[in-house]
ROSE-4610 file (N, C-alpha, C; in Angstrom, 1 decimal, always signed):
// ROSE-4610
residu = [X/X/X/X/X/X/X/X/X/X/X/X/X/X/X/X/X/X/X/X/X/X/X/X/X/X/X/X/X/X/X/X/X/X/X/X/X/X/X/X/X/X/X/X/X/X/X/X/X/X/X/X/X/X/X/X/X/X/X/X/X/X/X/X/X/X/X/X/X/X/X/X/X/X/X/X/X/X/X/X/X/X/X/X/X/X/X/X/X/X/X/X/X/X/X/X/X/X/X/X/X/X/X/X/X/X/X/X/X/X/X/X/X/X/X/X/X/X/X/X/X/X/X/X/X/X/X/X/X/X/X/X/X/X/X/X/X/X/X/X/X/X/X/X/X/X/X/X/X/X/X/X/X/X/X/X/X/X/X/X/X/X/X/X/X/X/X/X/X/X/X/X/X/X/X/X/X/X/X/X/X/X/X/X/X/X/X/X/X/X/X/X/X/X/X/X/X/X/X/X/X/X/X/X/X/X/X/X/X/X/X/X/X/X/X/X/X/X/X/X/X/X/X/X/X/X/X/X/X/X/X/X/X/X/X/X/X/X/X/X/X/X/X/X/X/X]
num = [1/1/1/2/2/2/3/3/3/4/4/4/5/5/5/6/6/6/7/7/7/8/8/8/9/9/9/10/10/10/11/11/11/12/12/12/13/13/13/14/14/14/15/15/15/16/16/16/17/17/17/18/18/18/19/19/19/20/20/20/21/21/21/22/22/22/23/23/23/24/24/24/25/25/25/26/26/26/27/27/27/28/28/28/29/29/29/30/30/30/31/31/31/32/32/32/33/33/33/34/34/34/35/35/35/36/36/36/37/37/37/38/38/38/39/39/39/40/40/40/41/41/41/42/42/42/43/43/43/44/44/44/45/45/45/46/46/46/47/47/47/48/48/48/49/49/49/50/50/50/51/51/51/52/52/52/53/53/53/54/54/54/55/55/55/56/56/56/57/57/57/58/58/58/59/59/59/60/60/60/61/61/61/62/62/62/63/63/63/64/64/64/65/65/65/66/66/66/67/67/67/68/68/68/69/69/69/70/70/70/71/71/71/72/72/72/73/73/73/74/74/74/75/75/75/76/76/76/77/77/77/78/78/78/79/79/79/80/80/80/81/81/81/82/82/82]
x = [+36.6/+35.9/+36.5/+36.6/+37.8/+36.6/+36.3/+34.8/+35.5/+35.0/+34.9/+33.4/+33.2/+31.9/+32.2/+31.0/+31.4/+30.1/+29.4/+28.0/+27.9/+26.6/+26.6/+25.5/+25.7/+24.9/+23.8/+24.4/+23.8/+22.1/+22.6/+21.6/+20.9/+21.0/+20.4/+20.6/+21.6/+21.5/+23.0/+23.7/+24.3/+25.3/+26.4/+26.6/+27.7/+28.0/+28.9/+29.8/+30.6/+31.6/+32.6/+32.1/+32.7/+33.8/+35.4/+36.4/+36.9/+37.1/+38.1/+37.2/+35.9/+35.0/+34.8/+34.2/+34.0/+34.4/+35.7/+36.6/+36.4/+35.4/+35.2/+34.4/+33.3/+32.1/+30.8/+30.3/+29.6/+28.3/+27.7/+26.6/+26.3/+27.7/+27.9/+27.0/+26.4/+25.2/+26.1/+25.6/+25.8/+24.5/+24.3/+23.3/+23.1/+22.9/+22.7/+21.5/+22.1/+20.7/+21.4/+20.3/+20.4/+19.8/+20.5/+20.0/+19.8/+18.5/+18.6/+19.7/+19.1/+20.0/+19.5/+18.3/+17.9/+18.1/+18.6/+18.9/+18.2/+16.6/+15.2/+15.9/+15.9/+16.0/+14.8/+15.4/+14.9/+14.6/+15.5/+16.1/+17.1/+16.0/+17.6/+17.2/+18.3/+18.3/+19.3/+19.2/+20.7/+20.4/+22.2/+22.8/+24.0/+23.9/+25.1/+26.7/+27.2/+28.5/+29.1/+28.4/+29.6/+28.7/+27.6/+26.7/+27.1/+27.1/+27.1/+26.1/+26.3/+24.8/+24.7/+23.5/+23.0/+21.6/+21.4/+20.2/+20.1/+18.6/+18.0/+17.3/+18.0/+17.6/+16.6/+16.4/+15.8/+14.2/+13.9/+12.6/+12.5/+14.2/+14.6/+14.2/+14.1/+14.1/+15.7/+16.0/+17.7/+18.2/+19.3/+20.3/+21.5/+21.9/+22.6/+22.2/+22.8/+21.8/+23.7/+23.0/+24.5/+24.0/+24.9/+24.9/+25.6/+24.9/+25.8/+25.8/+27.3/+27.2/+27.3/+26.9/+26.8/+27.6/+28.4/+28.9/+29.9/+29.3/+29.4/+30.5/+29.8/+30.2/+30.9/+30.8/+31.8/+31.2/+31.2/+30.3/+31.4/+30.3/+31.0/+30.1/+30.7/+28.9/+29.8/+29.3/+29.6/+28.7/+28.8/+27.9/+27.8/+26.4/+26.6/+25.5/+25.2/+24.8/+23.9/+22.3/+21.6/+20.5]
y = [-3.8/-2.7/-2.4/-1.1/-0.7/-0.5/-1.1/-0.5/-1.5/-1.5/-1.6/-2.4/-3.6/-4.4/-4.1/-3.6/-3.4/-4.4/-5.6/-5.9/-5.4/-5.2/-5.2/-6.0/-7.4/-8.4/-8.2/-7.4/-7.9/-7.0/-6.1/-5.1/-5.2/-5.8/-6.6/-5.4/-4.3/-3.2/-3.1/-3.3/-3.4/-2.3/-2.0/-0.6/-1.4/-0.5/-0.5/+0.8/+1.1/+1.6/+1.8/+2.9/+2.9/+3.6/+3.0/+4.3/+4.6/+5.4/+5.7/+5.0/+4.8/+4.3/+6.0/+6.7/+8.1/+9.0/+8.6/+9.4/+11.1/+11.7/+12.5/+13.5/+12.3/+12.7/+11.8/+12.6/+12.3/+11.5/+12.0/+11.7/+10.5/+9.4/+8.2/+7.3/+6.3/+5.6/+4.1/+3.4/+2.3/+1.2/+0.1/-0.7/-1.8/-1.9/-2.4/-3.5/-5.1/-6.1/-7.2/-7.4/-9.1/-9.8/-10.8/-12.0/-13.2/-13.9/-14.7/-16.4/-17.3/-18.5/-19.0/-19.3/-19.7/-18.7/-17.6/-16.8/-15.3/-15.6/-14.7/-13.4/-12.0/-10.8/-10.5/-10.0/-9.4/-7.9/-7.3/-5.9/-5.4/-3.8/-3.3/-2.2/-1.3/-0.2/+0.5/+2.1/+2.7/+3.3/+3.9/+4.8/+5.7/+7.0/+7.5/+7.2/+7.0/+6.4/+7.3/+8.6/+9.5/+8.7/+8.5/+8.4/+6.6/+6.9/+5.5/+4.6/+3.5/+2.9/+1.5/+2.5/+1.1/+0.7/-0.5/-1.2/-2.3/-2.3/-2.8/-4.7/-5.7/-6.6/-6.9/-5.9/-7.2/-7.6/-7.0/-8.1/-9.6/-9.6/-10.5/-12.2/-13.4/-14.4/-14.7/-15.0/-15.2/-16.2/-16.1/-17.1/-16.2/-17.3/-16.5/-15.5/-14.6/-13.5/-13.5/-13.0/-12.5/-10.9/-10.6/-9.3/-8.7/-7.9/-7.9/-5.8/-5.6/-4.5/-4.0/-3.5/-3.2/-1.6/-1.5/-0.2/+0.5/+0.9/+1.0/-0.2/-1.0/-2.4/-3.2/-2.9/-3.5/-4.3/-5.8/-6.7/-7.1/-7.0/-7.7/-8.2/-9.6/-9.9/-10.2/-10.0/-10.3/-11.5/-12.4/-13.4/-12.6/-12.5/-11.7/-13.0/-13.0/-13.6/-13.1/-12.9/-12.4/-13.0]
z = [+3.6/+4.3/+5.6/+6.1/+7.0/+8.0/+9.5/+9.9/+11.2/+12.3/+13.5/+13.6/+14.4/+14.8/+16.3/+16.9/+18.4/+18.6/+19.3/+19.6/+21.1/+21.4/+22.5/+23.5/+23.3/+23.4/+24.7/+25.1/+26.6/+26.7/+25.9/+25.8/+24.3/+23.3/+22.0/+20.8/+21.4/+20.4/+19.8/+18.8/+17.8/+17.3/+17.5/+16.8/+16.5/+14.8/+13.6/+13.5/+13.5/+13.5/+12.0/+11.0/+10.2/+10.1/+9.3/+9.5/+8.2/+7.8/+6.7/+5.5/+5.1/+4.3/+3.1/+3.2/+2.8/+2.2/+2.4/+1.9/+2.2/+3.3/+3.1/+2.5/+2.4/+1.7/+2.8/+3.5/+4.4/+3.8/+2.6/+2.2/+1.7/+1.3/+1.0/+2.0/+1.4/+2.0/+2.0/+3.5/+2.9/+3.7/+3.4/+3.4/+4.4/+5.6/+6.8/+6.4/+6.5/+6.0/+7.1/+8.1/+8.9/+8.5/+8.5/+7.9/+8.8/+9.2/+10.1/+9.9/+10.3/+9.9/+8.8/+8.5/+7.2/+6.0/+6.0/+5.2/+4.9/+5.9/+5.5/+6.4/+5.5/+5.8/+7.2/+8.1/+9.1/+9.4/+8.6/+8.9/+7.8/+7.2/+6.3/+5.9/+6.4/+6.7/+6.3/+5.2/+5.0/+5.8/+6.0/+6.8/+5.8/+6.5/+5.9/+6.6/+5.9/+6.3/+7.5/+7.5/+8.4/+10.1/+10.3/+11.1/+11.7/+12.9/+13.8/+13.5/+13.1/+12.8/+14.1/+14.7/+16.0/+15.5/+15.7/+15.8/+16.6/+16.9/+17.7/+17.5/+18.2/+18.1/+19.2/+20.0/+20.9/+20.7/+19.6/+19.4/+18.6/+18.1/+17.4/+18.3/+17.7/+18.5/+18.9/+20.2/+20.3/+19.2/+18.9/+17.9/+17.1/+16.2/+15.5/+13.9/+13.7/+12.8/+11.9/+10.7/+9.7/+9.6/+9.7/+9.0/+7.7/+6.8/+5.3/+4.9/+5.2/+5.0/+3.7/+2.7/+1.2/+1.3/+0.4/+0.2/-0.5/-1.8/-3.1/-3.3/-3.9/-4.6/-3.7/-2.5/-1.5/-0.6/-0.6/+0.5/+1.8/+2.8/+4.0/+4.8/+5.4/+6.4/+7.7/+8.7/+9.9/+10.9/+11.1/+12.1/+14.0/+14.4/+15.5/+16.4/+17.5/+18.0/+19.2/+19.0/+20.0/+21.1]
């Protein structure tokens, strides 16, 4: 998956950065799911691929969280830390 993780810890809000995913078709969805450490979903939310996807941890309890981006048949997870 070709995408940019930018966190922005300080401030608990999260932006993803997709590039070249689309091909050019805006309407392409893909599937934003955190995952805490025991594995229990917190958050999951589409987005359209053309669209910056930020979200908001700070109601989260601090630690570490996974993140699993879904899109079309394509998994990727990222470990972020809030």
């Amino acid at each position: 998956m070709d995408g940019d993780y930018i966190s922005q810890k300080s401030t608990n809000y999260h932006t993803i950065v997709i590039n070249s995913l689309s091909g050019g078709k805006p309407e392409i969805t893909i599937t934003v799911t955190v995952l805490d450490i025991n594995g229990k979903q917190v958050l999951s939310k589409k987005y359209r691929v053309a669209e910056r996807i930020l979200f908001d941890m700070s109601d989260k309890v601090s630690g570490m969280y996974f993140i699993k981006l879904d899109f079309e048949g394509t998994n990727s997870t990222e470990k972020i830390d809030c």
